[in-house]
N, CA, C and O of each residue as an XYZ file, in Angstrom:
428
protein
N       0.848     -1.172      0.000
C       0.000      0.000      0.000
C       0.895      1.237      0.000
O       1.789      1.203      0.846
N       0.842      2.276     -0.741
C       1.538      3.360     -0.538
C       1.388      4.302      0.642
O       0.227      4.505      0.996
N       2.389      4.933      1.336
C       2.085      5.642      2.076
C       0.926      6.978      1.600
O       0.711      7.425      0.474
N       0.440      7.294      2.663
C      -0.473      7.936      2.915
C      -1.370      7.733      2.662
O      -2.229      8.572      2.932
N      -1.711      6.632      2.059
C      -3.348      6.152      2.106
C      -3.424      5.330      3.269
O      -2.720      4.593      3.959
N      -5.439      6.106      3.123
C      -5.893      5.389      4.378
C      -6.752      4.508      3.911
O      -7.736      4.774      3.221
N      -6.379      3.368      4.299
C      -7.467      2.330      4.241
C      -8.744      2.060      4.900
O      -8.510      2.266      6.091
N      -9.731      1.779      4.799
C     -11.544      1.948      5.770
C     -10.561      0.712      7.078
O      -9.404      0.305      7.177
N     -12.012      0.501      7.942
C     -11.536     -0.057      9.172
C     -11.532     -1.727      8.543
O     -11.975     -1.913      7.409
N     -11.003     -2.897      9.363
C     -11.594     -3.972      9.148
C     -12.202     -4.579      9.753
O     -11.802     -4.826     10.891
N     -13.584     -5.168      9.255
C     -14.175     -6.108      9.530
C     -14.643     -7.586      9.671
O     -14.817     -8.292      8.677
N     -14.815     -7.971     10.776
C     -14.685     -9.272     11.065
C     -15.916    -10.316     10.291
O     -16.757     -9.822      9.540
N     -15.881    -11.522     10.541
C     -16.828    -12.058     10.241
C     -18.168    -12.045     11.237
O     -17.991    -11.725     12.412
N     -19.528    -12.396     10.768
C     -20.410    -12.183     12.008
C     -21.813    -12.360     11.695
O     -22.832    -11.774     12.060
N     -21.515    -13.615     10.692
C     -22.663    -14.798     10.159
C     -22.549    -15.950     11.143
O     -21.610    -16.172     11.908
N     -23.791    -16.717     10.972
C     -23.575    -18.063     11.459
C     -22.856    -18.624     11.727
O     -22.159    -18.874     10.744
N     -22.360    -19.255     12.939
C     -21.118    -19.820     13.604
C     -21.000    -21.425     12.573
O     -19.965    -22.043     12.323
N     -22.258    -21.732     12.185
C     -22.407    -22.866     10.521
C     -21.721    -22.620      9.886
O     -20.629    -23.186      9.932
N     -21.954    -21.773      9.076
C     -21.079    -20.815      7.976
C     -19.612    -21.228      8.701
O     -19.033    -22.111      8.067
N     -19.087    -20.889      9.583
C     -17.665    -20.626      9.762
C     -17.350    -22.049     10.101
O     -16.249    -22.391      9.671
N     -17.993    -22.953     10.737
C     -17.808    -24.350     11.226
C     -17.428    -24.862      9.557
O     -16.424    -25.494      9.228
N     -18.287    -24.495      8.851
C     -18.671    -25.219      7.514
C     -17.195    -24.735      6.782
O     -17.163    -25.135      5.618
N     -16.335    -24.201      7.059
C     -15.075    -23.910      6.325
C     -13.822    -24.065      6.631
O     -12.741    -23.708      6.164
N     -14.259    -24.770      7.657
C     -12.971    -26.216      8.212
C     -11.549    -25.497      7.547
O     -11.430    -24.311      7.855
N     -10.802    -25.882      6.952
C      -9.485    -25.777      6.696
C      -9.405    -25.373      4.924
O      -8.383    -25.567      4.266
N     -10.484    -24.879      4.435
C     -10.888    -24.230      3.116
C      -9.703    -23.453      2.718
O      -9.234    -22.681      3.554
N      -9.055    -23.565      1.353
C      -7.869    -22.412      1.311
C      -8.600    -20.640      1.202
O      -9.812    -20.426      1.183
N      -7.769    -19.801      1.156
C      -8.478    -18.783      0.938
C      -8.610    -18.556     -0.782
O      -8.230    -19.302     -1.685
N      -9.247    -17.330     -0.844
C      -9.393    -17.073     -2.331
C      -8.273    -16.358     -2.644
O      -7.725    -15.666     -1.787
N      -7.685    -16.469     -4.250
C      -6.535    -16.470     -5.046
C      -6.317    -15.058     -4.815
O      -7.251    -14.526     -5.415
N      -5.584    -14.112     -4.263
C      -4.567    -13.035     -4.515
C      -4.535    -12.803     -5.769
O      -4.027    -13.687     -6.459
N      -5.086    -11.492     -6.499
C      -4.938    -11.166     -7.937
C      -3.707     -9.957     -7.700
O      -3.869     -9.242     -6.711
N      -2.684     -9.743     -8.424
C      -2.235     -8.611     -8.692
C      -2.218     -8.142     -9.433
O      -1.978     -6.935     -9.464
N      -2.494     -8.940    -10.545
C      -2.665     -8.255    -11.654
C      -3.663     -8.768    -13.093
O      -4.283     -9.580    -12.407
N      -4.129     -8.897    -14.123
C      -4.932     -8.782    -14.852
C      -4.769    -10.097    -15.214
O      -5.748    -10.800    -15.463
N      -3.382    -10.604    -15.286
C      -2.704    -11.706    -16.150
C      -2.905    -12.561    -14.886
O      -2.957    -13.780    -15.051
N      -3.005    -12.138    -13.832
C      -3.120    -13.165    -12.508
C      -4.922    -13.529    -12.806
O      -5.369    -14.619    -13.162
N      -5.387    -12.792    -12.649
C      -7.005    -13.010    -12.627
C      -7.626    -13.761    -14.387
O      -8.679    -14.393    -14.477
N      -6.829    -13.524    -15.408
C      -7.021    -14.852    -16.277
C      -7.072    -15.655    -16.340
O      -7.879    -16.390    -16.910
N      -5.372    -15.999    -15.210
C      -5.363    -17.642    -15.518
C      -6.192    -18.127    -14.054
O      -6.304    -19.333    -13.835
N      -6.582    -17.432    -13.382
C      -7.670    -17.746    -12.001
C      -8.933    -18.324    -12.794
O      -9.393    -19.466    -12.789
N      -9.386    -17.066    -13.541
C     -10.680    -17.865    -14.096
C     -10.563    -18.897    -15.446
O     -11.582    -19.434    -15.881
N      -9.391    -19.099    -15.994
C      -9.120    -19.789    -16.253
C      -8.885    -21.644    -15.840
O      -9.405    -22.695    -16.213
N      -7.875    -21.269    -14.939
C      -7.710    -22.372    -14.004
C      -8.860    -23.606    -13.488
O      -9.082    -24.816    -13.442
N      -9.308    -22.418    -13.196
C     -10.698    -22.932    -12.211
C     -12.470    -22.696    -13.306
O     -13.588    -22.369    -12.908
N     -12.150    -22.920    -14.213
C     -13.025    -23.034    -14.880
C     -14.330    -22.202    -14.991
O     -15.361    -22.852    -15.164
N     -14.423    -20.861    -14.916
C     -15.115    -20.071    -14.547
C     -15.585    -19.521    -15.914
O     -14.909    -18.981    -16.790
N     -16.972    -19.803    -15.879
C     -17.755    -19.762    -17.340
C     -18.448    -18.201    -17.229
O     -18.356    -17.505    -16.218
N     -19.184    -17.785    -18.517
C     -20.315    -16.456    -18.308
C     -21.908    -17.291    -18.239
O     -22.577    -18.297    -18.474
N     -21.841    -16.230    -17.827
C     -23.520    -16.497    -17.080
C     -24.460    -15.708    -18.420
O     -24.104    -14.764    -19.126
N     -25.868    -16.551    -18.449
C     -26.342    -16.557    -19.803
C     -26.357    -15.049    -20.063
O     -26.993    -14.832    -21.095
N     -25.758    -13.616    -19.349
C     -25.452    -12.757    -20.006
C     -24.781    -11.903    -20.357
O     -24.873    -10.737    -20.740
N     -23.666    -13.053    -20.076
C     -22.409    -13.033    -20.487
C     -21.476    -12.327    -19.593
O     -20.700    -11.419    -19.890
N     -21.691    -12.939    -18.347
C     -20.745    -11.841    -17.169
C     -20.256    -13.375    -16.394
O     -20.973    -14.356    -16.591
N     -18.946    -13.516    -15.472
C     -18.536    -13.775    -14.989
C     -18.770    -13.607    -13.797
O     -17.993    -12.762    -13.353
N     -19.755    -14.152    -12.708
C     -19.841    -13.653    -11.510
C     -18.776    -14.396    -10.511
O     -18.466    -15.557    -10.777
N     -18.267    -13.811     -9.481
C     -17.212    -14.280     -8.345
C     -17.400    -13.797     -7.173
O     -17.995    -12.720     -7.214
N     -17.026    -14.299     -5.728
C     -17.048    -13.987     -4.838
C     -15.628    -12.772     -4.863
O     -14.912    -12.824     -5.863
N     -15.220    -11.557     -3.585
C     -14.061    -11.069     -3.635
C     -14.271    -10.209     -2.421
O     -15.131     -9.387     -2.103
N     -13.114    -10.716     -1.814
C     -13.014    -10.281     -0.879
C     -11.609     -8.760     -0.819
O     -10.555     -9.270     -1.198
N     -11.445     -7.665     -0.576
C     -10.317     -7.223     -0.260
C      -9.771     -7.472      1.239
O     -10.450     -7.174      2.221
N      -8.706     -7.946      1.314
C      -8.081     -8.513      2.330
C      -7.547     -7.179      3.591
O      -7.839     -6.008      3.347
N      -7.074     -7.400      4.377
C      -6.501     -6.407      5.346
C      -5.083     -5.891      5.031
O      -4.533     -5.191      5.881
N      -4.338     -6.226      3.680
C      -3.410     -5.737      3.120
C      -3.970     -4.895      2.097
O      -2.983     -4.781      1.371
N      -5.060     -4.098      1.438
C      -5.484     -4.157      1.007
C      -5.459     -4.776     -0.594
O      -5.660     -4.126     -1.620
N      -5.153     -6.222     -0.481
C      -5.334     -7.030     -1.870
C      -6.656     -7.595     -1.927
O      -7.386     -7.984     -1.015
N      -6.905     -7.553     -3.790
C      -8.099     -7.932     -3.963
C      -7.973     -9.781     -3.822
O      -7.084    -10.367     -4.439
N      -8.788    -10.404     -3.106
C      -8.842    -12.000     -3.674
C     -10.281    -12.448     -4.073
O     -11.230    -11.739     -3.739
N     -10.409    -13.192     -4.528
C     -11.309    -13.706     -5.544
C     -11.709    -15.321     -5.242
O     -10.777    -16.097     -5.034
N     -13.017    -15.795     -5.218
C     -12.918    -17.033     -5.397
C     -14.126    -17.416     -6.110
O     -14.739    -16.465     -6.594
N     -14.718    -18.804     -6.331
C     -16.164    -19.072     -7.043
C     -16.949    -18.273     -6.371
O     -16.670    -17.869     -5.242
N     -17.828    -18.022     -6.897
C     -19.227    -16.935     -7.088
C     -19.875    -18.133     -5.805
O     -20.683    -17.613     -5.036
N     -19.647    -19.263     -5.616
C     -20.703    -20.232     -4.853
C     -20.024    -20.202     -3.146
O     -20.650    -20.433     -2.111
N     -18.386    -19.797     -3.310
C     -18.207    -19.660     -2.380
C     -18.536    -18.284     -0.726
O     -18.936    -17.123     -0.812
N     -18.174    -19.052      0.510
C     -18.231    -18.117      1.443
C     -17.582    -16.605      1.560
O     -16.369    -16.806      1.506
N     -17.758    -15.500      1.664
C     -16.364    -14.592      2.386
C     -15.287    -14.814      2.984
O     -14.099    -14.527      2.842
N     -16.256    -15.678      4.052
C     -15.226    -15.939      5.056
C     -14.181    -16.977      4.513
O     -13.087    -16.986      5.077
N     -14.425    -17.959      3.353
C     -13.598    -18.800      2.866
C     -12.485    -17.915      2.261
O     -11.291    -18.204      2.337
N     -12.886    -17.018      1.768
C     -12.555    -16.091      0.486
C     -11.124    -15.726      1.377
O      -9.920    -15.952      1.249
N     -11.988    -15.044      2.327
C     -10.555    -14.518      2.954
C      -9.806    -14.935      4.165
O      -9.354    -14.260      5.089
N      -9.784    -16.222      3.934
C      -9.078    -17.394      4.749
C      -9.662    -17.315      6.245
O      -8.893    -17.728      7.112
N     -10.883    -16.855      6.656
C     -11.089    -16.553      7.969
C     -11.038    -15.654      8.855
O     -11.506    -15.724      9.991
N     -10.139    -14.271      8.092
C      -9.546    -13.155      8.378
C     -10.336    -12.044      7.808
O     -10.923    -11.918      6.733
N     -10.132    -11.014      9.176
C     -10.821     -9.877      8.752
C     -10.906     -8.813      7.210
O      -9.878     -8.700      6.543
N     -11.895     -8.263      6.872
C     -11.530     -7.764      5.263
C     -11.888     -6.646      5.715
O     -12.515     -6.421      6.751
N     -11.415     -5.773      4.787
C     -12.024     -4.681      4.465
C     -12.819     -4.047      3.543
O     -12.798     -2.843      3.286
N     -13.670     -5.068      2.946
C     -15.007     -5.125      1.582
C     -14.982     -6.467      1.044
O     -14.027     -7.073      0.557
N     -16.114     -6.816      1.200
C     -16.830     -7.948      0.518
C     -17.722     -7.652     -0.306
O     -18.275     -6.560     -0.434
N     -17.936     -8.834     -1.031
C     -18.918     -8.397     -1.928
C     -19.194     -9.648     -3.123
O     -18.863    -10.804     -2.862
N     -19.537     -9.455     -3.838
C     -19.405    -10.035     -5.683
C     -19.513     -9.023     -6.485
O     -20.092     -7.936     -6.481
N     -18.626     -9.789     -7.383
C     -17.862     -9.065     -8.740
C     -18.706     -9.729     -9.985
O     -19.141    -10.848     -9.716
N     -18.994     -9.271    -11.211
C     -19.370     -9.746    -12.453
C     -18.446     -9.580    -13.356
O     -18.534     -8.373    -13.580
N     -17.738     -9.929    -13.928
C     -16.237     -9.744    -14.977
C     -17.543    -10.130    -16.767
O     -18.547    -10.751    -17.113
N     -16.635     -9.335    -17.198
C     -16.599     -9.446    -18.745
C     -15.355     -9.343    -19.501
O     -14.846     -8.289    -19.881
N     -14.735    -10.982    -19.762
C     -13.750    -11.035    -20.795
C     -14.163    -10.497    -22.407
O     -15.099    -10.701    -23.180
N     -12.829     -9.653    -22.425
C     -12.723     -8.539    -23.568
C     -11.761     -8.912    -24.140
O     -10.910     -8.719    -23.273
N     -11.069     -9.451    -25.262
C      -9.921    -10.058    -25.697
C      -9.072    -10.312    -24.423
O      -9.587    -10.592    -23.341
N      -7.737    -10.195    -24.626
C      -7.087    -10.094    -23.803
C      -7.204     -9.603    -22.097
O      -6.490     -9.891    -21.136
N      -8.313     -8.826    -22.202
C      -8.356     -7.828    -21.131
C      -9.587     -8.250    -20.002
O      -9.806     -9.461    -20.024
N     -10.230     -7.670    -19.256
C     -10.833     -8.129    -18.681
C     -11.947     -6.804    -17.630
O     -11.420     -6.089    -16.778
N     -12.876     -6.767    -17.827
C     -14.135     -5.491    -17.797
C     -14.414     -5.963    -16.133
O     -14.487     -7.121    -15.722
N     -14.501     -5.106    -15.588
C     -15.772     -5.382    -14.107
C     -17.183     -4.651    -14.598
O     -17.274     -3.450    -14.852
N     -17.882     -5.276    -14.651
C     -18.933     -4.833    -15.178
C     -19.860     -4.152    -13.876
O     -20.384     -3.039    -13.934
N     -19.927     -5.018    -12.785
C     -20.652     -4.758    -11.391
C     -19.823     -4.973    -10.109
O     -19.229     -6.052    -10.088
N     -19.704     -4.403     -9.340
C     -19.700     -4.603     -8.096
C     -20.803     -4.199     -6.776
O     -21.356     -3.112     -6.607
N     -20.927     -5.527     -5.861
C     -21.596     -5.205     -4.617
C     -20.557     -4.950     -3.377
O     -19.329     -5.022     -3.335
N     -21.388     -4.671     -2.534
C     -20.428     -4.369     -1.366
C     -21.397     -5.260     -0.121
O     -21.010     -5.306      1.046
């Protein structure tokens, strides 16, 4: 993070103690740094468009503030290994040749 930015506060998890039981030793979601990182993610892991043509994913920003990413089916709390974030949400991606669109974000 560069100096002098301020990052928001972080927040913990503070769903169903299920939810968190239910994510046993789950890895967290993939660390993107960069564009070419988040290709071969949805690549990798087989991540199709949705019939209109968007990519939906779970994403968490972490307490470093890095973005991570995991299936659209997964938890937050998986997302971000159990550890506090500072924004959750889902993402909708639209692959553009090479490149790669956020079309939506929630918070």
């Amino acid at each position: 993070m560069e100096p002098g930015i301020r990052m928001s506060n972080l927040f913990q998890y503070v769903g169903p103690k299920a939810i968190l039981d239910r994510m046993g030793e789950a890895p967290p979601g993939k660390r993107i740094e960069s564009v070419a990182d988040l290709r071969e993610w949805l690549h990798s892991t087989g991540q199709r468009p949705n019939r209109v043509g968007l990519i939906p994913l779970t994403f968490v920003i972490d307490e470093d503030g890095g973005l991570r990413v995991a299936d659209r089916a997964s938890e937050h709390v998986a997302c971000s290994g159990r550890m506090p974030v500072r924004s959750a949400g889902e993402m909708f991606l639209r692959v553009v040749g090479n490149g790669v669109e956020v079309e939506e974000v929630s918070n």
